[in-house]
gemmi code that builds the backbone of each chain (N, CA, C; Angstrom):
import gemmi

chains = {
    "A": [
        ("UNK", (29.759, 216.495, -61.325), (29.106, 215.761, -62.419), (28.822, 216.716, -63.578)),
        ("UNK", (29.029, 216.533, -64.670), (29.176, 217.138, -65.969), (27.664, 216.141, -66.909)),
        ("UNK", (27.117, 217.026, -67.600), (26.312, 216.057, -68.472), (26.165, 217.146, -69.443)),
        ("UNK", (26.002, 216.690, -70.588), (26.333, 216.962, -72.269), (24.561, 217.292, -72.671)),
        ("UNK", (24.327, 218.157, -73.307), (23.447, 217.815, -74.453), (23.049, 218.419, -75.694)),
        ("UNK", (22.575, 218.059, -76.687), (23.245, 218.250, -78.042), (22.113, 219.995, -78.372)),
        ("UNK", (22.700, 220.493, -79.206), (22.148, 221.717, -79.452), (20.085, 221.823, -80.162)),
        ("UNK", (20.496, 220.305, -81.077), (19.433, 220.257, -81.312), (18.123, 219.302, -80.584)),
        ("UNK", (19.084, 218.343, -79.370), (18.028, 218.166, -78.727), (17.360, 219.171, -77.627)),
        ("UNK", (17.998, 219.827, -77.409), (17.668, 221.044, -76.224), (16.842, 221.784, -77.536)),
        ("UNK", (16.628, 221.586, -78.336), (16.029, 223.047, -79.452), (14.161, 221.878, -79.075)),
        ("UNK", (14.861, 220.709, -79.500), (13.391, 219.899, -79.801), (12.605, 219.993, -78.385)),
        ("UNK", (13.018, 219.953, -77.305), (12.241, 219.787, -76.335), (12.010, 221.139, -76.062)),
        ("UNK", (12.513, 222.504, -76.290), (12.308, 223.637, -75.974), (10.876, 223.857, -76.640)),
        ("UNK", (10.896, 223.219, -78.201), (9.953, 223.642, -78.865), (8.428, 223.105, -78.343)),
        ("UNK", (8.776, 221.587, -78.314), (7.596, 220.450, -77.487), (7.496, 221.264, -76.528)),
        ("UNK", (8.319, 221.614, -75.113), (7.423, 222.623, -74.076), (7.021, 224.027, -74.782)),
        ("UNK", (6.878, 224.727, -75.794), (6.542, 225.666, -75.740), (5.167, 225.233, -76.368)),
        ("UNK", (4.961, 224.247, -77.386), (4.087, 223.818, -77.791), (2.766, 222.820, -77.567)),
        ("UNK", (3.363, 223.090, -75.600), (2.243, 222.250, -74.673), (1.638, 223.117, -73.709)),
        ("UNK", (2.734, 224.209, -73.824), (2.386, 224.950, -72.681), (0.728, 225.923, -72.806)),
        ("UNK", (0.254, 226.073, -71.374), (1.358, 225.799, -70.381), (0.798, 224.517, -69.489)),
        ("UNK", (1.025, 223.451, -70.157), (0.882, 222.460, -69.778), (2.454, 221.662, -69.468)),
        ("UNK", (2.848, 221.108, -68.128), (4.216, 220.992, -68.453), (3.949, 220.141, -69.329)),
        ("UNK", (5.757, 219.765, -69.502), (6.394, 218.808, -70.593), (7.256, 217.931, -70.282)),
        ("UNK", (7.231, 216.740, -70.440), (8.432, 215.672, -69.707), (8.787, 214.794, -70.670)),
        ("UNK", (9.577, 213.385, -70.577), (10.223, 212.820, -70.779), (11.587, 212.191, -70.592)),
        ("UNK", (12.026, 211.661, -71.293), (13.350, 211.105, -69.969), (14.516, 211.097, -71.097)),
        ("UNK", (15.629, 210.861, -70.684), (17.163, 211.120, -71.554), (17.905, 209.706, -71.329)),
        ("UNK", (18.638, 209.726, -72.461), (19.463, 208.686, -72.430), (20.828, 208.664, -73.148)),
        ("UNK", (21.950, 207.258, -72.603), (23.320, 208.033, -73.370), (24.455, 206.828, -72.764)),
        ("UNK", (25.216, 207.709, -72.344), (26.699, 207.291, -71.738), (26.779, 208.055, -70.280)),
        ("UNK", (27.472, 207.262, -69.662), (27.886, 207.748, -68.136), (28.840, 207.267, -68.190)),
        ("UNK", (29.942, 208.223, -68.326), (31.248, 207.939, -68.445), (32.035, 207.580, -67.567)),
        ("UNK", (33.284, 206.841, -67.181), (33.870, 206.553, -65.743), (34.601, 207.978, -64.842)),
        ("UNK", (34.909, 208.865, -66.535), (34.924, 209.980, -65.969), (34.430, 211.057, -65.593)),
        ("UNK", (33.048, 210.902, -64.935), (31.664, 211.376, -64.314), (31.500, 212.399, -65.359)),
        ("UNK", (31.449, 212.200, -66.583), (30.860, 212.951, -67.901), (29.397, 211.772, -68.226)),
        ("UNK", (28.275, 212.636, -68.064), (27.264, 211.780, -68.814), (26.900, 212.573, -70.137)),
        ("UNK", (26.439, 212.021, -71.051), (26.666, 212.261, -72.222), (24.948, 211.923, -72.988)),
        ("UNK", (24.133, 212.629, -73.374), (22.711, 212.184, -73.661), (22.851, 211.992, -75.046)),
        ("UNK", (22.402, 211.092, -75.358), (22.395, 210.835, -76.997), (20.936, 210.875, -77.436)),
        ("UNK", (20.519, 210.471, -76.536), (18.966, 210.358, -77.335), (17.988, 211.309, -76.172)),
        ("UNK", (16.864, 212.116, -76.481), (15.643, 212.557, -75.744), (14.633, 211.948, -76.200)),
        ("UNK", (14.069, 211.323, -74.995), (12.021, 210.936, -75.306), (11.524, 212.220, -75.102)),
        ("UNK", (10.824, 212.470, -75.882), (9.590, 213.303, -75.264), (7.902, 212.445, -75.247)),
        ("UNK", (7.732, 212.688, -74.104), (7.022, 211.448, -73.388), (5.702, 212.258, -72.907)),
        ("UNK", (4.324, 211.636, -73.175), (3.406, 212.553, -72.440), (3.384, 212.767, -70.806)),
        ("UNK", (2.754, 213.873, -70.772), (2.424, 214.219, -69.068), (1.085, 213.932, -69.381)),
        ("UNK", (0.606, 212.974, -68.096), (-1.008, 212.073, -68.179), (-1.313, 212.924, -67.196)),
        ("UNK", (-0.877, 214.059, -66.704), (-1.680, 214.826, -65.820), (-2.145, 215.879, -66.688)),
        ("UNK", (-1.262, 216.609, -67.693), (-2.045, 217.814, -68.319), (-2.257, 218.764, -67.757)),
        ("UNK", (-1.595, 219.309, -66.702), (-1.557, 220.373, -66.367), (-0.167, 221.479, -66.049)),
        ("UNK", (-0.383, 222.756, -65.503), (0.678, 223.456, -65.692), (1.307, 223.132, -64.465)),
        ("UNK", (0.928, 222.488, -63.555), (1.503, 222.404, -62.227), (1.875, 221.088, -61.921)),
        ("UNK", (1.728, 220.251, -62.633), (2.710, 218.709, -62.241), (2.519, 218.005, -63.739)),
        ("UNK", (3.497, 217.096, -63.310), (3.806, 216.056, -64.433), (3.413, 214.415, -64.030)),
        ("UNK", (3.113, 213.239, -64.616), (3.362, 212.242, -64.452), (3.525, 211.957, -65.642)),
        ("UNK", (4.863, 211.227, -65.803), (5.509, 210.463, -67.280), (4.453, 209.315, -67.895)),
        ("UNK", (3.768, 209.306, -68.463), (2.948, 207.836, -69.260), (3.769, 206.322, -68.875)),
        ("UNK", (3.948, 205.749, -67.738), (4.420, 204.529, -67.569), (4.392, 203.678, -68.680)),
        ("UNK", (3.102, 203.629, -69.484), (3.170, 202.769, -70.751), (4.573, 203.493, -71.463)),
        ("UNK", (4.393, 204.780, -71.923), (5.589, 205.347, -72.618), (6.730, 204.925, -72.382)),
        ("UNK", (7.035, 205.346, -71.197), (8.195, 205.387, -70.457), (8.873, 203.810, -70.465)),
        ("UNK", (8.031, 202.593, -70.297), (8.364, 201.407, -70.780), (8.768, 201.595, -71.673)),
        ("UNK", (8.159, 201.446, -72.703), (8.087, 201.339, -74.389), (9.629, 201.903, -74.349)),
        ("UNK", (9.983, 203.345, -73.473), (11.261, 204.376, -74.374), (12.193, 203.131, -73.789)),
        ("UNK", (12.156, 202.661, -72.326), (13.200, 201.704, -71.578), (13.908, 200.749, -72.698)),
        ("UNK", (13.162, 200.163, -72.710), (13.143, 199.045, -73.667), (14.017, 199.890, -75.247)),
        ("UNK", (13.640, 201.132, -75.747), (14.336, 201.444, -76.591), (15.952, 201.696, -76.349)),
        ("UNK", (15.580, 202.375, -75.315), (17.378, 202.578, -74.484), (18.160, 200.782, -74.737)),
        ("UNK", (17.671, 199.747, -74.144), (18.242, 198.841, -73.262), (18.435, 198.158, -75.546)),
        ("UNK", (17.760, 198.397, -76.074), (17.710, 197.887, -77.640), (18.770, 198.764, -77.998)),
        ("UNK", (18.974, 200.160, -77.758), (19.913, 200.764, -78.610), (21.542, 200.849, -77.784)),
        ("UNK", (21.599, 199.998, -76.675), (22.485, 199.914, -75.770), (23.024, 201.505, -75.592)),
        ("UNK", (22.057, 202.249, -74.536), (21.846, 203.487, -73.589), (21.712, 203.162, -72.639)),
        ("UNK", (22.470, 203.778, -71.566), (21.947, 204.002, -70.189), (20.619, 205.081, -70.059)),
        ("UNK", (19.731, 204.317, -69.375), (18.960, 205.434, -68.691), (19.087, 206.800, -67.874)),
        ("UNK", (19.543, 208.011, -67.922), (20.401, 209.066, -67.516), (19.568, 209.783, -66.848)),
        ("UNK", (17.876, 209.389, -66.644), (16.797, 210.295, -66.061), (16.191, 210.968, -66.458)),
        ("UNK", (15.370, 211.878, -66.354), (14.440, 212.529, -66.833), (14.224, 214.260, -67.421)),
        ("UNK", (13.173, 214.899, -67.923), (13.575, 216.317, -68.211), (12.233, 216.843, -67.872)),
        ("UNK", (11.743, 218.118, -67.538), (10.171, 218.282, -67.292), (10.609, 220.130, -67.282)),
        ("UNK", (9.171, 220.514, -68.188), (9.443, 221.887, -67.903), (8.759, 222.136, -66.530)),
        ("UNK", (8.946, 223.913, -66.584), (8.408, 224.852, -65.697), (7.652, 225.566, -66.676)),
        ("UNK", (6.642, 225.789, -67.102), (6.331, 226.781, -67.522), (6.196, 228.126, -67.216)),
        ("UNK", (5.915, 228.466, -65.967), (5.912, 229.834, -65.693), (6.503, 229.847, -64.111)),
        ("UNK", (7.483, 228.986, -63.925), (8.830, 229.090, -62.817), (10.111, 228.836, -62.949)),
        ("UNK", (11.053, 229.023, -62.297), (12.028, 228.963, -62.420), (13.130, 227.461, -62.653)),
        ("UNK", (14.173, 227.353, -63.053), (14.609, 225.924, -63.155), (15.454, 225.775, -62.107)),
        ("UNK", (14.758, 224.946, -61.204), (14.930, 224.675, -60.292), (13.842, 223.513, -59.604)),
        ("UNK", (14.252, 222.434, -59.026), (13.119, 221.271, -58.538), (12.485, 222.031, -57.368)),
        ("UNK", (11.298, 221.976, -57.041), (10.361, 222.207, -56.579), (10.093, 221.306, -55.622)),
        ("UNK", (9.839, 221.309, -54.101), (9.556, 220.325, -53.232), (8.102, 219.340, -53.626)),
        ("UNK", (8.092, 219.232, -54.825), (7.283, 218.095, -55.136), (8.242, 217.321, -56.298)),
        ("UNK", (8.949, 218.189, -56.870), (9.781, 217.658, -57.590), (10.916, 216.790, -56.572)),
        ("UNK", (11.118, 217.526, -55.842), (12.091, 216.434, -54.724), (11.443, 215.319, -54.574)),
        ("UNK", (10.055, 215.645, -53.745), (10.039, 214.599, -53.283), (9.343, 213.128, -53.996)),
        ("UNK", (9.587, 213.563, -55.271), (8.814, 212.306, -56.628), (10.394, 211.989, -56.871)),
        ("UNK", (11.733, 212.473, -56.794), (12.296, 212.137, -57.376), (13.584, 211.315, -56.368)),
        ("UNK", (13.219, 209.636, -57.010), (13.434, 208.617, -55.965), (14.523, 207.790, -56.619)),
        ("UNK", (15.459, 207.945, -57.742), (16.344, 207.610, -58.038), (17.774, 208.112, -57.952)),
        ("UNK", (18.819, 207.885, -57.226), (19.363, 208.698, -56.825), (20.685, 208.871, -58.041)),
        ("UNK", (20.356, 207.732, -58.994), (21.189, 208.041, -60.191), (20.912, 208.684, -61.239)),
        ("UNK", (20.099, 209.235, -60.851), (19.720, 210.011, -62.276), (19.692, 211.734, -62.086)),
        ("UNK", (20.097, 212.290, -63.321), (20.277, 213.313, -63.569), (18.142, 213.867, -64.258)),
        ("UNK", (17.974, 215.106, -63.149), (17.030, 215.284, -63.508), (16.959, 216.918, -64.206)),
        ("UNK", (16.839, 217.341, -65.119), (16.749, 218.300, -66.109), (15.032, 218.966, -65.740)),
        ("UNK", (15.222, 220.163, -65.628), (14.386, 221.051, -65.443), (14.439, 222.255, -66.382)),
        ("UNK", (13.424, 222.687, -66.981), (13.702, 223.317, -68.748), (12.430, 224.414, -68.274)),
        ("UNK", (13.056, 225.709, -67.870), (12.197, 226.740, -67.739), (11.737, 227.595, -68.803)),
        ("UNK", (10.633, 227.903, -69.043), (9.797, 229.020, -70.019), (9.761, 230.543, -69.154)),
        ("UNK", (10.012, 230.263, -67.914), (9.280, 231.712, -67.069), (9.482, 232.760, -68.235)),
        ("UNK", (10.969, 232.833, -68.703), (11.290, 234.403, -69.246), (10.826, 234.027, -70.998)),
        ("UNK", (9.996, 234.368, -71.536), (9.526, 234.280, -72.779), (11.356, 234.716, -73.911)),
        ("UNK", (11.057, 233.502, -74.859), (12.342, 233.670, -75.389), (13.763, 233.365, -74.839)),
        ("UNK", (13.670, 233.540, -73.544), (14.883, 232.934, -72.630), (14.763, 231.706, -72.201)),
        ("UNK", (14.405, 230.596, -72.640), (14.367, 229.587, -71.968), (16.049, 229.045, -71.160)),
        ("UNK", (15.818, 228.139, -70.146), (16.649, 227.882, -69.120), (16.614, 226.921, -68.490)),
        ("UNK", (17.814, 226.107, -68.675), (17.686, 224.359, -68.866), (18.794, 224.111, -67.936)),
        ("UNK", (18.574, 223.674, -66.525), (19.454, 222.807, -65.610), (19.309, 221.863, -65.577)),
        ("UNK", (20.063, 220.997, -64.252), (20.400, 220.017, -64.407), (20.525, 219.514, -63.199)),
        ("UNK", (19.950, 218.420, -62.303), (20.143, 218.492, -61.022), (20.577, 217.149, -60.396)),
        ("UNK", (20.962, 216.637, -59.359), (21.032, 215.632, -59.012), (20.211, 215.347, -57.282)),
        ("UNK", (19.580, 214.329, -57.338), (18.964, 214.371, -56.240), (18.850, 212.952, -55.048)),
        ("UNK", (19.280, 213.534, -54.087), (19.853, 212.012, -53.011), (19.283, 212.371, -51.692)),
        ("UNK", (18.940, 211.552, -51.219), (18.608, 211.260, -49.435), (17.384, 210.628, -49.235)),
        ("UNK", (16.735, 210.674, -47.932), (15.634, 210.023, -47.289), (14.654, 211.442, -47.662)),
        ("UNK", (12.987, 211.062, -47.836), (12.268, 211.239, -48.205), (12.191, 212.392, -46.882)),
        ("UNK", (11.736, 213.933, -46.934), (11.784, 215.106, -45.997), (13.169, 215.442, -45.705)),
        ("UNK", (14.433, 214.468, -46.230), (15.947, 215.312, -45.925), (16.760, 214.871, -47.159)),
        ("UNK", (16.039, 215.543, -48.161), (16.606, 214.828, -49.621), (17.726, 216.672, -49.940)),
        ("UNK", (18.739, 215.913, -50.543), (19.982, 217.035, -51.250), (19.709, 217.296, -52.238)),
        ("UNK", (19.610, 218.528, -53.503), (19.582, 218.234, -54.378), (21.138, 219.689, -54.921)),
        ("UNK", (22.001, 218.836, -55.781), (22.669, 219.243, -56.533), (22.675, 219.642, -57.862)),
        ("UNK", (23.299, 220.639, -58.066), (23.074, 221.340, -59.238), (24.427, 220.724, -60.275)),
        ("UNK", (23.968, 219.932, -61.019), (24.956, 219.444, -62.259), (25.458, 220.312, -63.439)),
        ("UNK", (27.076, 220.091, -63.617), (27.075, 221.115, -65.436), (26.528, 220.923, -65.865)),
        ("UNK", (25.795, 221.633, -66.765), (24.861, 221.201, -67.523), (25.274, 222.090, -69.268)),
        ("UNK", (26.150, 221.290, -70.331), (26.820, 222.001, -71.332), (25.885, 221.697, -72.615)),
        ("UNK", (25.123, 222.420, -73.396), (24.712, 222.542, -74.634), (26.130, 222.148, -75.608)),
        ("UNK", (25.571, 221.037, -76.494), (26.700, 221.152, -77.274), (26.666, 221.399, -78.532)),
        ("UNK", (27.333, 222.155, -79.341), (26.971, 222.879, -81.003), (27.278, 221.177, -81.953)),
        ("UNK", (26.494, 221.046, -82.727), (26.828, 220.066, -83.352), (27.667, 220.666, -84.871)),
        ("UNK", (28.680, 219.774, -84.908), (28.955, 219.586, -86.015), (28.494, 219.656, -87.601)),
        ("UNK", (28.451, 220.945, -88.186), (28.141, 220.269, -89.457), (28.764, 219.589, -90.501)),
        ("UNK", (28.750, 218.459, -90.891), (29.854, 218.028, -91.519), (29.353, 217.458, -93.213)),
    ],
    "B": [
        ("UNK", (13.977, 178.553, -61.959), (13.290, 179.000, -63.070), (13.570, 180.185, -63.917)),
        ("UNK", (13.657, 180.105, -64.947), (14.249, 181.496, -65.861), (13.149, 182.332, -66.079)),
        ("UNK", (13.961, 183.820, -65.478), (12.691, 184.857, -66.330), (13.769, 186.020, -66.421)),
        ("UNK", (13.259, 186.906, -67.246), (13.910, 188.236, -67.480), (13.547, 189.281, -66.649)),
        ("UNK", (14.849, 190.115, -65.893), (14.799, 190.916, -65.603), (15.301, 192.264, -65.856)),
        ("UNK", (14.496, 193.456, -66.183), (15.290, 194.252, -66.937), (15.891, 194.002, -68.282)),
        ("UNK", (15.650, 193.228, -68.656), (16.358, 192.502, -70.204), (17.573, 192.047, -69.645)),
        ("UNK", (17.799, 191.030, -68.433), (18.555, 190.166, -68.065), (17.770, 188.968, -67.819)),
        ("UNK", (18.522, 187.691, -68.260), (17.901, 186.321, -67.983), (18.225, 185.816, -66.731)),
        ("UNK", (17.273, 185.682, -66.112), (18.069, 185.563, -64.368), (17.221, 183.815, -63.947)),
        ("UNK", (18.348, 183.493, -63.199), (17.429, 182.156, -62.288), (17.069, 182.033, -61.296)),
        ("UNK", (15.444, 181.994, -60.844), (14.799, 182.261, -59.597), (14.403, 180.921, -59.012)),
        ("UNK", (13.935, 181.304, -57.352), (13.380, 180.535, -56.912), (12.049, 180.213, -57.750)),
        ("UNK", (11.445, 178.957, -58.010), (10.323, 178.455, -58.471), (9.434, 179.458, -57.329)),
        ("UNK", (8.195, 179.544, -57.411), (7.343, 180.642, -56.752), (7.593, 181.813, -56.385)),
        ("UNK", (8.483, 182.600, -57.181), (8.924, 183.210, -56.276), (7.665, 184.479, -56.486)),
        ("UNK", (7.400, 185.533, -55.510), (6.652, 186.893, -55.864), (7.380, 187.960, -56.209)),
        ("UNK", (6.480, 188.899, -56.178), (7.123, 190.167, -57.433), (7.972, 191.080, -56.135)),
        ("UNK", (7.085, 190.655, -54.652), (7.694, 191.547, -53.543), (9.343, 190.677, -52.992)),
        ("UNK", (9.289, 189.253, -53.538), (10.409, 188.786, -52.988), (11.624, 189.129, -53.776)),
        ("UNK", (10.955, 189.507, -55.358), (11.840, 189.427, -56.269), (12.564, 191.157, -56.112)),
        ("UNK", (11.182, 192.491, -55.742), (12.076, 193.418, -55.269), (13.384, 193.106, -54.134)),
        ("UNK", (12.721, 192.681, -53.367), (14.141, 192.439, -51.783), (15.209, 191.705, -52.918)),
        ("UNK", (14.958, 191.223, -54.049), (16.133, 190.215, -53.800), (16.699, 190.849, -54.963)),
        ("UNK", (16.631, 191.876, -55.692), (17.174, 192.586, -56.622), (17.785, 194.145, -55.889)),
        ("UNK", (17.323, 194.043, -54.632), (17.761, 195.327, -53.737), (17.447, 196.393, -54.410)),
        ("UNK", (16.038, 196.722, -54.860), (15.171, 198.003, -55.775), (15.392, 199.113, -54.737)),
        ("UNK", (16.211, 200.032, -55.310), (15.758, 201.321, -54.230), (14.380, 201.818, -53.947)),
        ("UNK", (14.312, 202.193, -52.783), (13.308, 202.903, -52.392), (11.958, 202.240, -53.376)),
        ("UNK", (11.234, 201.122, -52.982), (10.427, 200.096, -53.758), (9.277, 200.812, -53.838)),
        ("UNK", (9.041, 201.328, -52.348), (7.762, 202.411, -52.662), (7.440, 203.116, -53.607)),
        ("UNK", (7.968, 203.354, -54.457), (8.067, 204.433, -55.710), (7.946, 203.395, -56.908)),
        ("UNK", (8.542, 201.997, -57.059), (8.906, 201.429, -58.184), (7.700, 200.681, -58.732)),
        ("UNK", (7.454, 201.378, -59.737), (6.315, 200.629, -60.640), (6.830, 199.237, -61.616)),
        ("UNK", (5.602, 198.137, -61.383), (6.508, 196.608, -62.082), (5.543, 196.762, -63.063)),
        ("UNK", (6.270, 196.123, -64.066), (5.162, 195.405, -64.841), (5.555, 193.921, -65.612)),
        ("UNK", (4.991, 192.802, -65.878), (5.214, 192.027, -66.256), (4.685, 191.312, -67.111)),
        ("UNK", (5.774, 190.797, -68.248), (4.990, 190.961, -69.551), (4.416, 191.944, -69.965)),
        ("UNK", (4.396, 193.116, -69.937), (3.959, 194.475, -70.425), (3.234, 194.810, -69.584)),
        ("UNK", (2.408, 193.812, -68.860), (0.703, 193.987, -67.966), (1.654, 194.844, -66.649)),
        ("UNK", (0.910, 195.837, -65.869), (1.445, 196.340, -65.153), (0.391, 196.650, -63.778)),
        ("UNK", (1.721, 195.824, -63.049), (0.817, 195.030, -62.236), (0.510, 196.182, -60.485)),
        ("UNK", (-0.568, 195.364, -59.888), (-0.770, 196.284, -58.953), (0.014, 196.362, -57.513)),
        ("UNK", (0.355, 197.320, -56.937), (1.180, 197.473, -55.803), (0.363, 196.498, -54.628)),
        ("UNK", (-0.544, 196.231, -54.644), (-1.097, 195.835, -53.744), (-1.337, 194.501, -54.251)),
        ("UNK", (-0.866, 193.919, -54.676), (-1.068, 192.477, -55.195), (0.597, 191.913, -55.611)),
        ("UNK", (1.942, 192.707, -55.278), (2.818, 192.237, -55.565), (3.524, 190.852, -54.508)),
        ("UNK", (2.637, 190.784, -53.390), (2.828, 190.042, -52.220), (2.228, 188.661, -52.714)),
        ("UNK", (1.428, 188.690, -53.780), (0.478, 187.380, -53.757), (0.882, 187.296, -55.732)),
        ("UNK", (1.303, 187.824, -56.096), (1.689, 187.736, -57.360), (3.048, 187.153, -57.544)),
        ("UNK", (2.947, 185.511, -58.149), (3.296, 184.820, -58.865), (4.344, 184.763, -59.682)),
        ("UNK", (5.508, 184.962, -60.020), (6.139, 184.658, -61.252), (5.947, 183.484, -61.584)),
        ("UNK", (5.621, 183.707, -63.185), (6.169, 182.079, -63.602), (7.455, 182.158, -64.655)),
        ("UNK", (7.721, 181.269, -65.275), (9.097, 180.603, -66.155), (8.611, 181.673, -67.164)),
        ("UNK", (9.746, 181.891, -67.602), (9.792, 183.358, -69.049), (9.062, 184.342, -68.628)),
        ("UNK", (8.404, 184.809, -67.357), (8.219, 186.310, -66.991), (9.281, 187.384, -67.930)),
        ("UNK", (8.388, 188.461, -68.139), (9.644, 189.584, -68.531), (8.887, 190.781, -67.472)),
        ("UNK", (10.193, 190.621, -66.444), (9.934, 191.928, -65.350), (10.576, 193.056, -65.617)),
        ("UNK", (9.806, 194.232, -65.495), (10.734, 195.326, -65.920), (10.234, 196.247, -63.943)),
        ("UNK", (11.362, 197.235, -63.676), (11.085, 198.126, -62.627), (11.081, 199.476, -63.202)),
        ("UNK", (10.246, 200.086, -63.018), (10.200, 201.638, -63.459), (10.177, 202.267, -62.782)),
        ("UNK", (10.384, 203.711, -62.165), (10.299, 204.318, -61.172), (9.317, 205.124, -61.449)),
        ("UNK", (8.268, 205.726, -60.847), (7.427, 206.880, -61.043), (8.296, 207.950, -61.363)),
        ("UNK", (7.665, 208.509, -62.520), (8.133, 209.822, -62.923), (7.317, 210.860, -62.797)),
        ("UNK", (8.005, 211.882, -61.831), (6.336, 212.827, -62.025), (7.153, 214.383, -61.046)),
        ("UNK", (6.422, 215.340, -60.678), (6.885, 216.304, -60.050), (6.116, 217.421, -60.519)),
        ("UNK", (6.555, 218.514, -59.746), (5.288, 219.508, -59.980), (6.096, 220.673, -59.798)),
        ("UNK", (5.344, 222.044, -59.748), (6.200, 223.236, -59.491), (5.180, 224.196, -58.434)),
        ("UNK", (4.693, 223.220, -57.069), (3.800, 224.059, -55.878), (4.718, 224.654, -55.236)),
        ("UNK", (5.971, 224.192, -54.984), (6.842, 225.551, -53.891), (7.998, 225.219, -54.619)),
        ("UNK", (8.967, 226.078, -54.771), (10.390, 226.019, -55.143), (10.956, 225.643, -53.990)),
        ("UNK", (12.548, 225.633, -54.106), (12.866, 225.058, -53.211), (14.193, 225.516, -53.810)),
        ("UNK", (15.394, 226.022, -52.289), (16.463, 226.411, -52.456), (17.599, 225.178, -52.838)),
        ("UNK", (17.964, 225.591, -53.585), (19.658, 224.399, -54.167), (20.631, 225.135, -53.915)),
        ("UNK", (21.585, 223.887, -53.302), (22.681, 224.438, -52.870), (23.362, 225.661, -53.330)),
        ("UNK", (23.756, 225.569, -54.462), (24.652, 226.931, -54.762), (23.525, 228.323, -55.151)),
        ("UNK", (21.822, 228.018, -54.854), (21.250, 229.460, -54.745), (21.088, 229.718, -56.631)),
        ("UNK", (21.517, 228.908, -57.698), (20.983, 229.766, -58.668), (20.416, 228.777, -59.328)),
        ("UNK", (19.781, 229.855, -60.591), (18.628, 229.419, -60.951), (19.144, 229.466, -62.583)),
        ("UNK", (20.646, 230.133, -62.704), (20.828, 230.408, -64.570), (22.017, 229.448, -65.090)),
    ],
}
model = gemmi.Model(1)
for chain_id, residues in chains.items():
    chain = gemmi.Chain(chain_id)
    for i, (resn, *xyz) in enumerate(residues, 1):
        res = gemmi.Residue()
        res.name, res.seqid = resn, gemmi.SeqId(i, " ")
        for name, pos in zip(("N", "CA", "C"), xyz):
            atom = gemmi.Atom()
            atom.name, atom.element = name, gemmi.Element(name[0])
            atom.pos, atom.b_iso = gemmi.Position(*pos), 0.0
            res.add_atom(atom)
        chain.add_residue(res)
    model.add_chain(chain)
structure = gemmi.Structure()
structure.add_model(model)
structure.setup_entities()
């Protein structure tokens, strides 16, 4: 699985987590899922975390409606979600597994640990709740065009 | 009876509930899926005795949430 995302949305959410931290940062992505397992994000929410802290996230359900509804208006697939680390690595976390209960969605993990290095994967996550897989997706920054 | 699901117009059983309407939309893993209807968002513990009526707008959301208390190894081991 391959998934796309644009240079300047990876800049905007880098900035939103640096500018919460270290409180994480979430929100969810949206786009194309191509037949040829290319997903493609066109749009980022950045969505509050109603927990406010550096150690978990919960997405604003009101938000997270509200963005649905923008996806399903701007004809987007829902492609899943993005949440930093502030001071760990990118990589889901066995709480991150085990919150993450959709098995179609691509979940993006956007690390701060290394100041200035930020580090943005991409994961996919499937099974029964204590024997869940999680896969590591391409995950390609893409330079936009100036035209 | 017509109501929306997901921003689809679907035709239900007259009475139907919000728990019959998960089974019958085959919601993954339901435990996790937050409803709300008509915007109001309704309680897990009341989806058994909760009502649709005609022009409901049901939406399913999944909890979004996760934390960073233990890492956890991925298959191919990296992290860059």
């Amino acid at each position: 699985m391959k998934i796309t995302i644009k240079e300047s949305d990876f800049n905007r959410i880098y900035e939103h987590a640096l500018s919460v931290a270290p409180d994480e940062a979430c929100g969810l992505i949206a786009g194309t899922d191509g037949e040829d397992g290319i997903r493609e994000i066109k749009k980022v929410y950045i969505l509050e975390n109603i927990d406010h802290t550096n150690e978990h996230f919960t997405i604003d359900p009101r938000e997270q409606l509200k963005a649905v509804k923008d996806m399903r208006t701007l004809g987007l697939t829902p492609l899943g979600n993005w949440h930093s680390h502030p001071e760990t690595p990118s990589r889901p976390s066995e709480e991150d597994k085990r919150l993450a209960n959709d098995s179609s969605a691509s979940y993006l993990i956007l690390s701060l640990e290394k100041e200035g290095s930020p580090v943005l994967n991409a994961f996919h996550v499937e099974g029964e709740q204590g024997n869940k897989t999680v896969r590591k997706e391409e995950l390609i920054i893409v330079e936009e065009r100036q035209d | 009876m017509k109501i929306t699901v997901s921003g689809t117009v679907k035709e239900v059983a007259d009475g139907l509930t919000v728990s019959q309407l998960i089974e019958q939309e085959n919601v993954e893993t339901p435990q996790y899926v937050t409803v709300s209807v008509n915007e109001e968002f309704i309680e897990s513990g009341t989806f058994d005795t909760h009502i649709l009526k005609e022009g409901d707008e049901v939406e399913f959301l999944y909890f979004m949430g996760g934390g960073t208390i233990m890492q956890s190894i991925i298959q191919d081991g990296s992290d860059e």
